[in-house]
Structures are given as C-alpha cells and as structure tokens.
C-alpha positions as CSV (number, residue, x, y, z in Angstrom):
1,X,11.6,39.8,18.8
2,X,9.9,36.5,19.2
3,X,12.9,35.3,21.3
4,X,12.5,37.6,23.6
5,X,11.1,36.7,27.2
6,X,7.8,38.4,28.1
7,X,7.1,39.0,31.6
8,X,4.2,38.0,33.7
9,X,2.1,41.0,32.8
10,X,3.2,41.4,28.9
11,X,1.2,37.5,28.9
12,X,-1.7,38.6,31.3
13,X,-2.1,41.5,28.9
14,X,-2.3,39.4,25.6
15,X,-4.6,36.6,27.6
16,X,-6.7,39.5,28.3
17,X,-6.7,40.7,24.4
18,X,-7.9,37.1,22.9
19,X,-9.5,35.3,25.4
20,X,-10.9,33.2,22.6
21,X,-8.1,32.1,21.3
22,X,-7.0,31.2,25.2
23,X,-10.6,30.0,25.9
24,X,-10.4,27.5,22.4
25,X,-7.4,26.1,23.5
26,X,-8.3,25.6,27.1
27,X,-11.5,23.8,25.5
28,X,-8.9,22.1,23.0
29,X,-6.8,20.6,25.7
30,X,-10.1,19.1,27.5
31,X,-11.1,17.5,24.3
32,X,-7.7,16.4,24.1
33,X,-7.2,14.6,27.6
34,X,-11.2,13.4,27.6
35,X,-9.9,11.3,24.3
36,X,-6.9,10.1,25.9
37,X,-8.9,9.3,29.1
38,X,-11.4,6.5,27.0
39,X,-8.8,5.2,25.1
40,X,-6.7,4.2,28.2
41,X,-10.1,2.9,29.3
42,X,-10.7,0.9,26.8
43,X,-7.4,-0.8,26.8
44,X,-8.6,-1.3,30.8
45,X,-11.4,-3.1,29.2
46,X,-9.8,-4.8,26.7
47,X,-7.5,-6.8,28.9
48,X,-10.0,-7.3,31.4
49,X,-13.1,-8.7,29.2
50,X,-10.5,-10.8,27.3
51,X,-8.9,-12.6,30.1
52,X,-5.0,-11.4,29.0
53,X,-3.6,-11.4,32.6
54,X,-0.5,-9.4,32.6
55,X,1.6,-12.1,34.0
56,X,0.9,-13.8,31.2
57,X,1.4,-11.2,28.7
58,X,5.0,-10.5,30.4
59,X,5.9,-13.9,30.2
60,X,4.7,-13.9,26.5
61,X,7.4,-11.0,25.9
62,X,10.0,-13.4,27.5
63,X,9.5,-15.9,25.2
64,X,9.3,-13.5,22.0
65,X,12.9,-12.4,23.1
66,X,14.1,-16.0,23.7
67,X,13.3,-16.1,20.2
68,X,14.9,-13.3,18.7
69,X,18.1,-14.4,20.5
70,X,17.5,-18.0,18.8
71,X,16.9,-15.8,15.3
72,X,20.2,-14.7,15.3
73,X,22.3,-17.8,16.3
74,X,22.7,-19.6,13.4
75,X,23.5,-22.8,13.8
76,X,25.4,-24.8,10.3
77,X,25.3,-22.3,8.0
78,X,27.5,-23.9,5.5
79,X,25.4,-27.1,5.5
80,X,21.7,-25.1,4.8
81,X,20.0,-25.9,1.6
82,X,20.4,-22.6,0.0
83,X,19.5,-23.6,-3.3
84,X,15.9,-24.3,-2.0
85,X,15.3,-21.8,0.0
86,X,16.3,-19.2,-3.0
87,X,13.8,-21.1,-5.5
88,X,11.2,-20.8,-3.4
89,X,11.8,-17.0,-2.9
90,X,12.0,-17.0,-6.8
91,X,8.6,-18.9,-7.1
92,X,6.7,-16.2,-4.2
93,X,8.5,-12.9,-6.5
94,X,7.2,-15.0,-9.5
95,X,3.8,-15.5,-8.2
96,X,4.1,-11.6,-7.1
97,X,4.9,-10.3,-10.2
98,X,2.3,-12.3,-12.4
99,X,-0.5,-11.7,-9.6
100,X,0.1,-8.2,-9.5
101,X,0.9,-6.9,-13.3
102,X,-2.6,-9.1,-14.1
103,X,-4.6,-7.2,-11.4
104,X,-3.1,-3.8,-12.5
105,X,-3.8,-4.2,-16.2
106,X,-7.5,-5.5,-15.4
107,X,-8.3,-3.1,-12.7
108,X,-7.2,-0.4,-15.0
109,X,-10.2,-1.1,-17.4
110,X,-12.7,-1.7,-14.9
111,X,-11.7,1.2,-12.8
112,X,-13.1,3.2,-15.7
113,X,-16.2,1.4,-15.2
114,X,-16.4,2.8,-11.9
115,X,-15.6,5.9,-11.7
116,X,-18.6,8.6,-11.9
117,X,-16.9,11.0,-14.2
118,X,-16.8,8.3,-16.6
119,X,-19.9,6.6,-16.2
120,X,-22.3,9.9,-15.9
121,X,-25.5,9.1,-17.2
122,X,-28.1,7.0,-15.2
123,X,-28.0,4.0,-16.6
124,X,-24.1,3.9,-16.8
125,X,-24.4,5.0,-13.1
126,X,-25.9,1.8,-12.2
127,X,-23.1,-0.4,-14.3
128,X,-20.7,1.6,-11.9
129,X,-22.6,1.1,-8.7
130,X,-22.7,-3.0,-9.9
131,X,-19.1,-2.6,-10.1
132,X,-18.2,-0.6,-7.1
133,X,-19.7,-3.5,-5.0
134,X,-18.2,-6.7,-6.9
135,X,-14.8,-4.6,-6.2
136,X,-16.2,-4.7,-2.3
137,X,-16.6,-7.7,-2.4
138,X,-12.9,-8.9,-4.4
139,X,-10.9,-7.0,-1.7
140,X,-13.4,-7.7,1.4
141,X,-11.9,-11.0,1.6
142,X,-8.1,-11.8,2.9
143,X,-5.5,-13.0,0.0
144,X,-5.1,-16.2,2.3
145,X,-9.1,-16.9,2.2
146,X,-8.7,-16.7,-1.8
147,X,-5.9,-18.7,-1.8
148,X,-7.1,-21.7,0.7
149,X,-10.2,-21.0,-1.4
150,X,-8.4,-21.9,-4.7
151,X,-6.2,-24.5,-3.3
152,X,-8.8,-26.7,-2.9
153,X,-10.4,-26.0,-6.3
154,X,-7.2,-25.9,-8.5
155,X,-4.8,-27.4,-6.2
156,X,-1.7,-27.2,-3.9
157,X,0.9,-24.8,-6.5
158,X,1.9,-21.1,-7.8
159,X,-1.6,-20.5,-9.8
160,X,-3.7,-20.9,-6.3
161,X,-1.5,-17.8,-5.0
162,X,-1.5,-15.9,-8.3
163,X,-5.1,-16.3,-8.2
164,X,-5.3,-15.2,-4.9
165,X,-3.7,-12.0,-5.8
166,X,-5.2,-11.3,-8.7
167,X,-8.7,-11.5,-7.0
168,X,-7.7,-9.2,-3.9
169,X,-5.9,-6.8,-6.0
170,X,-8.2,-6.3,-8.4
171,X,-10.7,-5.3,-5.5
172,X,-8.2,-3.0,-4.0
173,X,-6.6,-1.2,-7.3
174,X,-9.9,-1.2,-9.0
175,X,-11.1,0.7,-6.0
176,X,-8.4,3.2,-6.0
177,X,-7.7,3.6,-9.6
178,X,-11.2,4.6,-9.8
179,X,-11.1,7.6,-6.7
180,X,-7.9,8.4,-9.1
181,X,-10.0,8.9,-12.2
182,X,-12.6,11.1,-10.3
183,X,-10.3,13.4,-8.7
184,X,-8.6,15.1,-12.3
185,X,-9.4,18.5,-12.9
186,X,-12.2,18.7,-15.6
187,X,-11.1,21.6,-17.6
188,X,-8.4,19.3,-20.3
189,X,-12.1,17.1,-20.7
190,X,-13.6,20.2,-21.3
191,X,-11.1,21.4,-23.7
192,X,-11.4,18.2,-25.5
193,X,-14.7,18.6,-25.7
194,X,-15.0,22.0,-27.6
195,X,-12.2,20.2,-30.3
196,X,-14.5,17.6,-31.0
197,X,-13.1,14.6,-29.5
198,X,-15.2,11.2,-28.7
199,X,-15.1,9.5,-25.1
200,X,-12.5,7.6,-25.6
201,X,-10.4,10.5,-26.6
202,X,-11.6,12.6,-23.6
203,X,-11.1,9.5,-21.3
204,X,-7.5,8.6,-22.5
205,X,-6.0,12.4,-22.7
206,X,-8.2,14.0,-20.3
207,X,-8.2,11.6,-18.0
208,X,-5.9,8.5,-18.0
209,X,-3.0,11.4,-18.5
210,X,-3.8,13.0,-15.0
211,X,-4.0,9.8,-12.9
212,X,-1.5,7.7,-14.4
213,X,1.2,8.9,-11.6
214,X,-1.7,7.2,-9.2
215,X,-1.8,4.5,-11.3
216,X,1.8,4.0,-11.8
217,X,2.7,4.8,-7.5
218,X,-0.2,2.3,-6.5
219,X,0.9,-0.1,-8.5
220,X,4.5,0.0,-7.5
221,X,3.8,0.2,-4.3
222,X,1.3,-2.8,-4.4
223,X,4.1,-5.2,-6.0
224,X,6.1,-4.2,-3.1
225,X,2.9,-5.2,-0.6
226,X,2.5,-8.4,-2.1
227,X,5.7,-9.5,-1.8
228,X,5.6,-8.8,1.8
229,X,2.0,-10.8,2.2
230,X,3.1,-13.1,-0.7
231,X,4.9,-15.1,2.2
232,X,1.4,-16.1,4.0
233,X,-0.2,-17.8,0.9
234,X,2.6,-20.6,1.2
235,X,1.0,-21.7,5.0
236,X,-2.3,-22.6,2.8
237,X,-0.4,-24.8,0.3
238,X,-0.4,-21.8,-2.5
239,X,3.7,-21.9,-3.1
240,X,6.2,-20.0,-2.4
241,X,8.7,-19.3,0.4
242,X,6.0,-19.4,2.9
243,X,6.1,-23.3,2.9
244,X,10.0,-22.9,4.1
245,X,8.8,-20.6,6.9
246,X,6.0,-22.8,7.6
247,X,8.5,-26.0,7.9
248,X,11.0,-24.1,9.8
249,X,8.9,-22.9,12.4
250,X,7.7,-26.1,12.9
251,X,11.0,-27.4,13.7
252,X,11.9,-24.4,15.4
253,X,14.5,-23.6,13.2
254,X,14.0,-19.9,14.0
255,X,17.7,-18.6,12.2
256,X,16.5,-20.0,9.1
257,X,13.3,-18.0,9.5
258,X,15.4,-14.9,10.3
259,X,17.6,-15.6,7.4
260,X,14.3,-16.0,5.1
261,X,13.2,-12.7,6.6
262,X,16.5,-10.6,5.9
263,X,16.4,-12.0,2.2
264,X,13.1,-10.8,1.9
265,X,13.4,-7.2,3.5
266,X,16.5,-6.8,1.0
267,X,14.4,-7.8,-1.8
268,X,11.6,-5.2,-0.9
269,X,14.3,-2.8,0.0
270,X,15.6,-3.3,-3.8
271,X,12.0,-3.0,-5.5
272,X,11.7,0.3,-3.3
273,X,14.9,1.9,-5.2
274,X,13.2,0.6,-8.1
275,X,10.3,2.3,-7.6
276,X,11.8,5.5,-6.6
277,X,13.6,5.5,-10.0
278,X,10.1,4.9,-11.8
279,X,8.3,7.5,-10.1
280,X,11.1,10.0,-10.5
281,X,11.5,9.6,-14.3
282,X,7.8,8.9,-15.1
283,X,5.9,11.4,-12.5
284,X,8.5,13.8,-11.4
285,X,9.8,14.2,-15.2
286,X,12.7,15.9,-16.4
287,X,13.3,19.2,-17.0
288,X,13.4,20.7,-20.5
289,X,15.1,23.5,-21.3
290,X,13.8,26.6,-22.7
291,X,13.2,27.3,-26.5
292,X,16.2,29.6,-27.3
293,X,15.6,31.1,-30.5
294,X,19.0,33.1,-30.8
295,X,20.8,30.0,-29.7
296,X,19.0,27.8,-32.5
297,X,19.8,31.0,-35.3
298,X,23.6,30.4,-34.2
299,X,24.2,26.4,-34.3
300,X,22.5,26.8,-37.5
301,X,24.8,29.3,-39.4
302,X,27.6,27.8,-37.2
C-alpha cells in the first residue's frame, strides 16, 4: 500500500534500483536553489543600484496604510455629488464599450490578414508580415500614450479615449485573433476543399468556426480589461471617471477614491457573470439529445 511506511532499508534499496531518477532530482533541486539564489541577488542589486533604502521603503508602507485607513472613513456621505461621479462612470463604460466592440470587429478582419494559414502564398506572406508589424507597433505603445496623443490632436473628451482604445486594442486582438486562426485543425479546410468550396468558404467554415470561442473569450475578457485601464485615460484629459480620481486625489479625498474603486470592481465583477453566461451558452453549448427514432414513430401515431 502506498500508505504504508517503508523502512530505512526498503528506501536504500529503491535509491539503489533508480539512481537516475534520485540522481535527476538531486540535479533538479540544484538547478532549483541556483535559480532562487540569483533572483534573491538581484533583488540585493536592485535595491542597492537604485538607491531604495529600506528605511525609506518601510516608511513608504506606513504611509500606504495611513491611507487605506483614510479610504475607508468616509467623511459626508449624504452630501457627495453622486450624480457626477455615476456619469462619469457611465461616460468611461461608454468609452469602453464603443473602443472595444470597434477594435474587435476591425481586428477580426485584419487578423485574417495575418495569419499564415490564410495568407499562404509568398506574396500574401509579405501582406501578413506588413501587418504583423503595424499590429506591433498599435499595441507597442500604452493606451495613455495614444490617448495624451489624441488629446492634443482632437481634444480634451470621450473620442480621445475611444481612440486610444481602439488603437491599442486593435494591436493586441489583431495579434491574438490571428495565433487563434493559425492554431485550428486543418482537416474541416481540407474537407472543404475536396467539396469545392472558394476561400472565403474555407476561411469562414473551416476556420472562423474553430476560433470563434477565441474570439468571443478575448474579447469578453478585453471589455472587462478596458474597463479596469479605462480609468487612467481620464488623468490625460481623455473623459471618464479618471478625472474624479484625478481631482480627488488631489484633494486627498481618498474615501471618494475608494468609493470610485468599489463601484468599479462591482461593475467588472458584473461584466464577469456576463461573460461567464456568454461563453457557457456560445462555447460550452447545450446538449442535444439523441435522435430517437421509436420515440418520434410514437408522438406521431399518438
């Protein structure tokens, strides 16, 4: 029985019959504590090169809890401006929603663009390779950059931080949409094939069919990103609820930040039930039952 204790000689006997395995694990455990040893080293260096004494980092901890104490005293609650601070949580899930369903429904098509099962020939190659770097570059660069970036072209307002996400999403769904498309199996193209059907045939039912649970999880979960980051794009004048959190912490009004930040985790905890609902009825599926031809012969003389 596996529960049973062995004694001292059972285990020099086995240690004897695979020293390999015994010899691979003490090798193992080396490996193991050599990797531990240089990261603990380099957090050694890290605070010594960059000048973070540690009685400043303790006192920095201090103040971070004298915070989250201040976070959950709140001070006139009756007399906060509610009906503010709930538009401008409406504007940042407006700006989310907009940003993101753009991104999906354009990264979608150019995701075909990019993806080497789709694009197989040499000159079609080099289209995707064009597009596999303008995708680096869309998601290489932070949603606040794009939205500071179209702030000062369009603006202080909503479009700046739609335009912001739709830029950085498109990089980053593009991308994976794409890896989605090149990892189907091949045999329902195949198939497809030998019937007679064109590309775009092959590309909507032999592809598009296998990775739209990709498609539909990514971009689920990518609303419920944005919504989280949606909050920065109000600190560069983009709209939203991060100008409350941006005037509040200022004043050091750190319960309204707190109550800011509860409203928002609810909301994202809300879109994640959402989401769970979605990808259970549209990737999961339901189950069908079985033909049953004797049943179907007696509903229909019944």
């Amino acid at each position: 029985m596996l529960t049973d204790t062995l004694s001292p000689q059972a285990v020099r006997d086995i240690k004897q019959q695979n020293r390999q395995i015994f010899a691979r694990q003490k090798r193992d455990v080396f490996k193991l504590g050599l990797i531990a040893a240089v990261i603990a080293l380099y957090y050694v260096f890290f605070f010594y090169q960059y000048g973070i004494p540690w009685p400043r980092l303790l006192s920095g901890c201090r103040e971070i809890g004298h915070y989250f104490l201040r976070m959950f005293v709140w001070h006139d609650f009756a007399q906060w401006p509610f009906g503010y601070y709930l538009q401008q949580i409406f504007i940042t899930l407006a700006i989310v929603w907009v940003g993101t369903l753009t991104a999906s429904v354009v990264a979608l098509g150019v995701s075909f663009l990019a993806a080497r099962n789709v694009m197989v020939s040499i000159p079609l190659r080099l289209v995707a390779i064009v597009v596999r770097r303008l995708l680096d570059i869309f998601r290489g660069v932070d949603m606040a950059i794009w939205g500071m970036v179209f702030v000062r072209a369009l603006g202080m307002g909503p479009l700046a931080g739609v335009l912001a996400i739709f830029m950085q999403d498109v990089g980053l769904l593009g991308k994976l949409y794409a890896e989605g498309h090149e990892a189907v199996d091949k045999s329902p193209g195949r198939g497809l094939t030998a019937l007679g059907a064109n590309s775009l045939q092959k590309h909507r039912y032999g592809i598009f069919t296998q990775s739209f649970p990709v498609f539909l999880a990514l971009s689920l979960y990518q609303i419920e990103s944005n919504t989280r980051s949606a909050a920065v794009l109000g600190f560069v004048g983009a709209g939203g609820v991060g100008l409350v959190y941006a005037e509040n912490m200022r004043l050091w009004n750190w319960d309204v930040v707190m109550f800011i930040t509860l409203i928002l985790v609810a909301i994202v905890m809300g879109m994640d039930k959402i989401s769970a609902i979605l990808r259970k009825k549209y990737i999961v599926g339901e189950d069908i039952p079985l033909f049953d031809q004797q049943a179907r012969n007696r509903s229909g003389h019944g």
